[in-house]
C-alpha positions as CSV (number, residue, x, y, z in Angstrom):
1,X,14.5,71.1,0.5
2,X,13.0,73.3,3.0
3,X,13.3,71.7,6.7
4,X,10.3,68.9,6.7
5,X,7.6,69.7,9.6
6,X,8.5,66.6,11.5
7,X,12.0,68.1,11.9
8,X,10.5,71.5,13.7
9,X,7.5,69.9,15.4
10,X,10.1,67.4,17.5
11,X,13.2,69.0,17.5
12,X,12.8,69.7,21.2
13,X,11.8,66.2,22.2
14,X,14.6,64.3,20.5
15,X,14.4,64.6,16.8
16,X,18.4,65.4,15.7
17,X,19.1,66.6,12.4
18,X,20.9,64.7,9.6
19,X,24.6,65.4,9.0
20,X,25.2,68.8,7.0
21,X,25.9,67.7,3.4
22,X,24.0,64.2,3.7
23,X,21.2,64.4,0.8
24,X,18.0,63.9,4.2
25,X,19.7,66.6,6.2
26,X,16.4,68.4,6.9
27,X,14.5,65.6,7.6
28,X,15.2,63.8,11.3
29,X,18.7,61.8,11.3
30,X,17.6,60.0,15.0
31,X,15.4,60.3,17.8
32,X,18.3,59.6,20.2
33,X,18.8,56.0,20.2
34,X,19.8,55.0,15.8
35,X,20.8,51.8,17.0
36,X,17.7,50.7,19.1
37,X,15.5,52.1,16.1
38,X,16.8,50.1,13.6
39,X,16.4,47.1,15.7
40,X,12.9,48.3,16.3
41,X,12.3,47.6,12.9
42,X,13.8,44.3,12.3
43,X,11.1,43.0,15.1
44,X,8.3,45.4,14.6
45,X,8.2,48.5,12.4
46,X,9.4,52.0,12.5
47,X,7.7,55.4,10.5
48,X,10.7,57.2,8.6
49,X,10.3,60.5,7.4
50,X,11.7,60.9,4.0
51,X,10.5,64.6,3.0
52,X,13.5,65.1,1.0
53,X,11.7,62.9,-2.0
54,X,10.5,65.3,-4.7
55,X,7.2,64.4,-6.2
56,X,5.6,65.0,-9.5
57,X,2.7,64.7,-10.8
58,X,1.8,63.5,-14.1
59,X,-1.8,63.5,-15.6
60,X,-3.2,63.3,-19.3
61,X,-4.5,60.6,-21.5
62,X,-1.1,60.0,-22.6
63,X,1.0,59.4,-19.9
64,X,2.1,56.2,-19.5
65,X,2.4,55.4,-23.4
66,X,4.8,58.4,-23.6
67,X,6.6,57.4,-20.4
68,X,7.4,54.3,-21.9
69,X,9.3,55.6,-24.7
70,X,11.4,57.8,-22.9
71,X,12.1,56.0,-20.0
72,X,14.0,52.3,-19.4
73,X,11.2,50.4,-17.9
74,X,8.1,48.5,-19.1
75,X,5.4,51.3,-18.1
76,X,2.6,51.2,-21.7
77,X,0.5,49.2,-19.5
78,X,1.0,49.4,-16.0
79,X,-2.2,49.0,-14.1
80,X,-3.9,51.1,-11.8
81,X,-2.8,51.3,-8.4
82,X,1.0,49.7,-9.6
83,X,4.4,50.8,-9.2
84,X,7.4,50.5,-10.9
85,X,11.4,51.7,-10.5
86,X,12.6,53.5,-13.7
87,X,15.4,55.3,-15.2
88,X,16.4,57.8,-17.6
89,X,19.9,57.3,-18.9
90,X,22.3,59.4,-21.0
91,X,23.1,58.7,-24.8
92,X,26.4,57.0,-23.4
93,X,23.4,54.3,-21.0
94,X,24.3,56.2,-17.7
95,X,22.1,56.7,-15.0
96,X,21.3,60.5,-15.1
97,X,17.5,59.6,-13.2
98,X,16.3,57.1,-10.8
99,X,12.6,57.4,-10.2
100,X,9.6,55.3,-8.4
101,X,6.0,55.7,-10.1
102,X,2.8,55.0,-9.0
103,X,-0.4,55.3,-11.0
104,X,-3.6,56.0,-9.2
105,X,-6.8,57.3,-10.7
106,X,-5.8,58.2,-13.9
107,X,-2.6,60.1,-12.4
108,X,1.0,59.3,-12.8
109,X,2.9,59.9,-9.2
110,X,6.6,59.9,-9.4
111,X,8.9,60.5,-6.3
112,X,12.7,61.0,-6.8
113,X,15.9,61.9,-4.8
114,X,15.0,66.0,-3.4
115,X,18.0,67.5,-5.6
116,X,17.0,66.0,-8.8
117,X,13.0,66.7,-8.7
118,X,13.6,70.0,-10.7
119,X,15.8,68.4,-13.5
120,X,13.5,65.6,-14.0
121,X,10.5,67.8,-14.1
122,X,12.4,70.1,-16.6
123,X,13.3,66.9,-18.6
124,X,10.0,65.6,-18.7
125,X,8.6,69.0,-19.5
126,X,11.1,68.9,-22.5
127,X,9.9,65.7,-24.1
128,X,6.5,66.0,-24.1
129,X,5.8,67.8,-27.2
130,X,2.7,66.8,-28.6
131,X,1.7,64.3,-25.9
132,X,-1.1,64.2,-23.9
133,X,1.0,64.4,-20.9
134,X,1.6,67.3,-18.1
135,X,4.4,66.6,-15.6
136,X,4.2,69.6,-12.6
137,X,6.6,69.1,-9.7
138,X,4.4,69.1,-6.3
139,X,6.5,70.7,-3.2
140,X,3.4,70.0,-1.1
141,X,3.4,66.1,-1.5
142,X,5.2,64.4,1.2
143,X,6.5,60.5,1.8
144,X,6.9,58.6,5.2
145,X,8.2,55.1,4.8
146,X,7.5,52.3,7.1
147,X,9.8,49.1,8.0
148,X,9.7,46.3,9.5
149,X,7.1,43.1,9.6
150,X,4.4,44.7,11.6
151,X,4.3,47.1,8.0
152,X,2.0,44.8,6.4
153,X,0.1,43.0,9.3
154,X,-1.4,44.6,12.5
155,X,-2.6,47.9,13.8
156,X,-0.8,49.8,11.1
157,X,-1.8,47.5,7.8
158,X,-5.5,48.1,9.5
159,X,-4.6,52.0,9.8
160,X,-4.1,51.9,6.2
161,X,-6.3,49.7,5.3
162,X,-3.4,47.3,3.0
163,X,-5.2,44.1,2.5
164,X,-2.9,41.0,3.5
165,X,-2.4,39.6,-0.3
166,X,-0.5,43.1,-1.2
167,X,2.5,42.4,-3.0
168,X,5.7,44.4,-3.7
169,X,4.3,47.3,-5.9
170,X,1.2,47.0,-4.9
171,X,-0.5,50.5,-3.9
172,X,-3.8,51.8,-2.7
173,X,-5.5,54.7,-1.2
174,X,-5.7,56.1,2.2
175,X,-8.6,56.3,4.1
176,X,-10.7,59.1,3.8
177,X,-10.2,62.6,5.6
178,X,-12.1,65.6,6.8
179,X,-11.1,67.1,3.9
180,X,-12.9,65.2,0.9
181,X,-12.2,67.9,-2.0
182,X,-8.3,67.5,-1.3
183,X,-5.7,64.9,-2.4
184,X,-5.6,61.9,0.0
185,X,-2.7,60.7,-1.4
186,X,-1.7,56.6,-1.2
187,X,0.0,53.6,-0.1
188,X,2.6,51.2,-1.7
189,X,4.6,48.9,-1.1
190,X,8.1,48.6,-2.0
191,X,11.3,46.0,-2.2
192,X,12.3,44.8,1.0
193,X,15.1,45.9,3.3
194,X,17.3,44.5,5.7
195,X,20.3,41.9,5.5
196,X,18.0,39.4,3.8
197,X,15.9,41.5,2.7
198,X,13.1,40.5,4.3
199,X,11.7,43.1,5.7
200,X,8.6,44.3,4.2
201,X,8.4,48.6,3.3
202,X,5.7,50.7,2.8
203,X,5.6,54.0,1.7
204,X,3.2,56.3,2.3
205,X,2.6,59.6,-0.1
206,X,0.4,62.7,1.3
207,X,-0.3,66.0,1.1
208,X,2.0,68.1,3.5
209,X,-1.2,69.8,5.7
210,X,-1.8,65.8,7.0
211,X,1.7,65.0,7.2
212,X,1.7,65.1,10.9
213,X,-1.8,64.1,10.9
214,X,-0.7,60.3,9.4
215,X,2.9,60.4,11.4
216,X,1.3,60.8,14.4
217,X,-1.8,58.5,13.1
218,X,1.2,55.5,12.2
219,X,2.9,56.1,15.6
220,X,-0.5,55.6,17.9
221,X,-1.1,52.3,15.8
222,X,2.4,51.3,16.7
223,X,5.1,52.5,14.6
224,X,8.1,53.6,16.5
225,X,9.2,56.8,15.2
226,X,13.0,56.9,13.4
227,X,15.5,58.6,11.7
228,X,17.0,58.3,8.2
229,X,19.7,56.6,9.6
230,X,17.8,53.9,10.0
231,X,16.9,53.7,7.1
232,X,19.7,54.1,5.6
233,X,21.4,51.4,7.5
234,X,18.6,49.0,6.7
235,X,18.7,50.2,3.1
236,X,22.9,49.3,2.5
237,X,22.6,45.7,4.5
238,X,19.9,45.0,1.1
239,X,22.6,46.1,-0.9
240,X,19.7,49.1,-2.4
241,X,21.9,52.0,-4.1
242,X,20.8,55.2,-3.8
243,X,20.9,57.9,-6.7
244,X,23.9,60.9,-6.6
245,X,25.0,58.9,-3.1
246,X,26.0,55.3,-4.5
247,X,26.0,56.2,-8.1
248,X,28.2,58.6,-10.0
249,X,28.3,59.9,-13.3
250,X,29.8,56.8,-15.0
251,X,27.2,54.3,-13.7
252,X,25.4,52.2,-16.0
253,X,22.7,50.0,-14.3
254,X,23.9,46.4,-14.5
255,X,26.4,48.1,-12.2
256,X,23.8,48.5,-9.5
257,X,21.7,45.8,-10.1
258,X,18.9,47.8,-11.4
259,X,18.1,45.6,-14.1
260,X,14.8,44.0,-14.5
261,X,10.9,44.6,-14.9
262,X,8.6,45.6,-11.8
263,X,8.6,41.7,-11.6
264,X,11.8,41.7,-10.4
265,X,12.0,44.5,-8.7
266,X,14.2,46.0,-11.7
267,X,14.0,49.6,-13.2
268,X,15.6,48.4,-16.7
269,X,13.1,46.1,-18.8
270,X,15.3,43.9,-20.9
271,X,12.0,43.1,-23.8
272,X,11.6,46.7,-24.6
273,X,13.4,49.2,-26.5
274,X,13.0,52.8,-27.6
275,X,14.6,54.7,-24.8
276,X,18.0,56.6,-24.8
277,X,21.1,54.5,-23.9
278,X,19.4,51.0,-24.6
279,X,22.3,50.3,-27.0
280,X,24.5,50.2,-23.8
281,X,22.5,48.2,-21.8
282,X,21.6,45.7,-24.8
283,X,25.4,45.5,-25.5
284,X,26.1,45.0,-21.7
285,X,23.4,42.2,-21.7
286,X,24.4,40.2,-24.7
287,X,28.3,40.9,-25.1
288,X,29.8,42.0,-22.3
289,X,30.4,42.6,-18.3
290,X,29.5,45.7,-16.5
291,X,33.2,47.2,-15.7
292,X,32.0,47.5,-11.7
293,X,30.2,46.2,-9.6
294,X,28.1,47.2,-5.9
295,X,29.3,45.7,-3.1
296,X,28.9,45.8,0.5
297,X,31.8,46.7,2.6
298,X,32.6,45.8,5.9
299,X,35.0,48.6,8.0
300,X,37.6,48.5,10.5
301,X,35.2,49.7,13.7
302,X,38.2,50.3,16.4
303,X,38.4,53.5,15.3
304,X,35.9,56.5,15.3
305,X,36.9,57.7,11.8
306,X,34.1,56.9,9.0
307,X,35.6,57.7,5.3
308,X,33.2,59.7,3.6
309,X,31.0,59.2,0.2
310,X,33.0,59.4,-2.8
311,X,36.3,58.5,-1.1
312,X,38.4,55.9,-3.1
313,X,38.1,52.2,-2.1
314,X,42.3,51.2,-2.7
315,X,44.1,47.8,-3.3
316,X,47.6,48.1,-2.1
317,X,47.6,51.8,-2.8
318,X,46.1,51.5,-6.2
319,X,42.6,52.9,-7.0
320,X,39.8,50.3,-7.7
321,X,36.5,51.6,-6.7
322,X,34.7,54.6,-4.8
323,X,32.5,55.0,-1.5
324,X,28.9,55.2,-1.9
325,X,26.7,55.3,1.6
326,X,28.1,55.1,5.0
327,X,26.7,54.2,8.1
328,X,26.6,52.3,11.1
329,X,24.5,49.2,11.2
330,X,23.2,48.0,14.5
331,X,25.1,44.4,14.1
332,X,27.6,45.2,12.0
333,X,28.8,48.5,12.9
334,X,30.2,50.4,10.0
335,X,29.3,49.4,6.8
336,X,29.1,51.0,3.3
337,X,27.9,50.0,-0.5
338,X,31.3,50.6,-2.6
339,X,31.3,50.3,-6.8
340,X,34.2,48.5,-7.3
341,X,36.2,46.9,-10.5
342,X,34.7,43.8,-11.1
343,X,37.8,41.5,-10.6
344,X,38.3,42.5,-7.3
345,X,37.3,39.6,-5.3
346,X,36.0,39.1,-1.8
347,X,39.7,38.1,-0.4
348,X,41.4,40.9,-1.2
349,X,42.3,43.5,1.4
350,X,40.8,47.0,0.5
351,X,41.2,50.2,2.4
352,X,38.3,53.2,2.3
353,X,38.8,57.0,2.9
354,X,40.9,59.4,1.2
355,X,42.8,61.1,4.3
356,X,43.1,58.6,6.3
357,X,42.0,55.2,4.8
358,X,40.4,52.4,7.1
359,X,40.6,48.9,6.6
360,X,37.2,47.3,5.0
361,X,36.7,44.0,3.3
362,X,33.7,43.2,1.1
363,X,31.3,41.4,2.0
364,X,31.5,38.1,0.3
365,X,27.4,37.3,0.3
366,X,27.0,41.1,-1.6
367,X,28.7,39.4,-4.4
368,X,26.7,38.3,-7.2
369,X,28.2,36.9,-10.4
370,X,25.9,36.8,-13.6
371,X,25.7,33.7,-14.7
372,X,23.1,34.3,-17.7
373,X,24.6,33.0,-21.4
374,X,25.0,35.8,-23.1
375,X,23.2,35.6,-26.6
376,X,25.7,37.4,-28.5
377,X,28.5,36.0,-26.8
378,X,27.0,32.8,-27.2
379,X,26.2,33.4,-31.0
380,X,30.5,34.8,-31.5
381,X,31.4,31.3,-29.5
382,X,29.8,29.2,-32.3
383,X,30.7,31.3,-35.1
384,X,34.7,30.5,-33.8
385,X,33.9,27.0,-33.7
386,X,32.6,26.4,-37.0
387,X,29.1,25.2,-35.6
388,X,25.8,25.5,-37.7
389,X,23.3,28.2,-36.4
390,X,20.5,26.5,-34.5
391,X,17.9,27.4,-36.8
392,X,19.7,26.1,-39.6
């Protein structure tokens, strides 16, 4: 991406760019105090600007229905001013595309990680055939995302005008501008962050010529301006993966946790079908266990070294996952979201970098076992036994 305007307009007044090679390295990394901004938003809220999102736009009669068959979420129906997390998986069910989509007005909006907003729009393009659908990627939408309880309740909900009942997908559109004949883009709000996740995020999707317009708008009404990092930091303590970054090309989604309707803050719905790599996720679901799992790690902090994404994660010298984000977390200090073999457990004693490993040790509360009787397992069990079907 090109560098966002926030970057220019205060890089001489404290705005520090991201790291080279991290994926929001043109957008503002920190303002000079990362630490103090992230616990700015655990008690109030801080304005993130996340420029590096590609958007798309998606209109036509068509849409949605077409969406819906191509994609791994629930979408036929979605209502107006809804969101929902999707996917688009290979033949093999791995994640090639991880997507947020909004629908506002009779247009589809769908934000994605910067690299991979050409290949989705080329892979939408190619699909449409004879539907009533037009994907066009849109270099002049924008998104700033706020965090932090005073998101949803103050100065700042007022500013946007998010009534207090909006729940998580909920979305709505900004208050008018001067400039009536041009997109005014839209709120919405999104799955928590946080070590609990409970604290609330909104995002907010505008055209670039009032990008510093509602930045400087959101930090008047009381949002302290941050850095990625921060969001970032916030975004690993939820245990939230983040496409090309905590992903790779094996990952299927029950890997990530990104199974589930817009109920459950999902991006695979398990009651539909017709989409490429169902067959894995179905057979996944019903048979099997996902091979890895996402965990948080916890790293050795005496030392300034940080291992780097896509390091190995070792077991006494032996290979069992790979690095995904990592960042320092205001209470924790470094921390990172790891995919590792499933039957590593919480007690073993991992090391993370590839030069010259740290110690880290997962995060025992980041580890969720699923405990859901698997139908065809279930079914296989009482075949073995010799015990009548239950509709006999």
């Amino acid at each position: 991406m090109s560098r966002s305007p926030i970057l220019t307009r205060y890089s001489e007044s404290g705005a520090v760019p991201g790291p080279g090679g991290f994926p929001s390295a043109e957008t503002p990394w920190h303002f000079g105090d990362p630490l103090g901004e992230q616990r700015a938003a655990a008690r109030g809220v801080i304005v993130v600007d996340r420029s590096d999102r590609a958007v798309i736009e998606l209109s036509g009669d068509e849409r949605l229905s077409w969406l819906h068959t191509i994609s791994s979420q629930h979408v036929a129906d979605l209502p107006d001013r809804r969101s929902a997390e999707n996917l688009s998986l290979d033949a093999n069910g791995r994640v090639e595309e991880h997507f947020v989509l909004t629908d506002v007005d009779g247009v589809t909006w769908i934000d994605t990680e910067g690299s991979r907003g050409e290949p989705l729009a080329g892979f939408l393009k190619k699909m449409v055939f004879w539907a009533k659908a037009d994907p066009v990627l849109r270099p002049d939408m924008r998104v700033l995302t706020l965090v932090g309880p005073a998101a949803v309740t103050g100065p700042v909900a007022d500013l946007l005008e998010i009534p207090a009942d909006a729940d998580v997908y909920r979305a709505g559109d900004l208050p008018e501008t001067h400039h009536e004949d041009e997109p005014l883009g839209f709120w919405r709000r999104m799955p928590p962050l946080g070590e609990d996740r409970d604290l609330p995020v909104v995002d907010v999707v505008v055209p670039e010529f009032v990008l510093l317009r509602w930045w400087e708008a959101l930090a008047e009404a009381g949002a302290r301006m941050a850095g990625s990092w921060a969001h970032e930091a916030l975004r690993v303590a939820a245990r939230r993966p983040r496409l090309g970054v905590d992903t790779d090309e094996r990952t299927i989604p029950h890997e990530v946790d990104w199974i589930g309707g817009p109920g459950e803050e999902g991006a695979v719905h398990l009651d539909k079908g017709c989409y490429r790599g169902q067959e894995t996720v179905a057979r996944v679901h019903n048979l099997g266990k996902a091979p890895r799992r996402l965990v948080l790690l916890h790293l050795d902090g005496s030392t300034d070294r940080r291992p780097a994404t896509g390091d190995p994660v070792t077991a006494g010298g032996r290979a069992v996952g790979r690095l995904g984000t990592v960042v320092d977390h205001y209470e924790w200090g470094p921390v990172a979201l790891a995919l590792v073999k499933r039957n590593v457990g919480a007690d073993v004693d991992l090391a993370a970098g590839a030069e010259e490993p740290v110690s880290a040790r997962i995060d025992p509360d980041s580890v969720r076992e699923d405990e859901h009787v698997q139908a065809g397992r279930a079914a296989i069990e009482r075949l073995r036994s010799g015990a009548a079907p239950r509709d006999a």
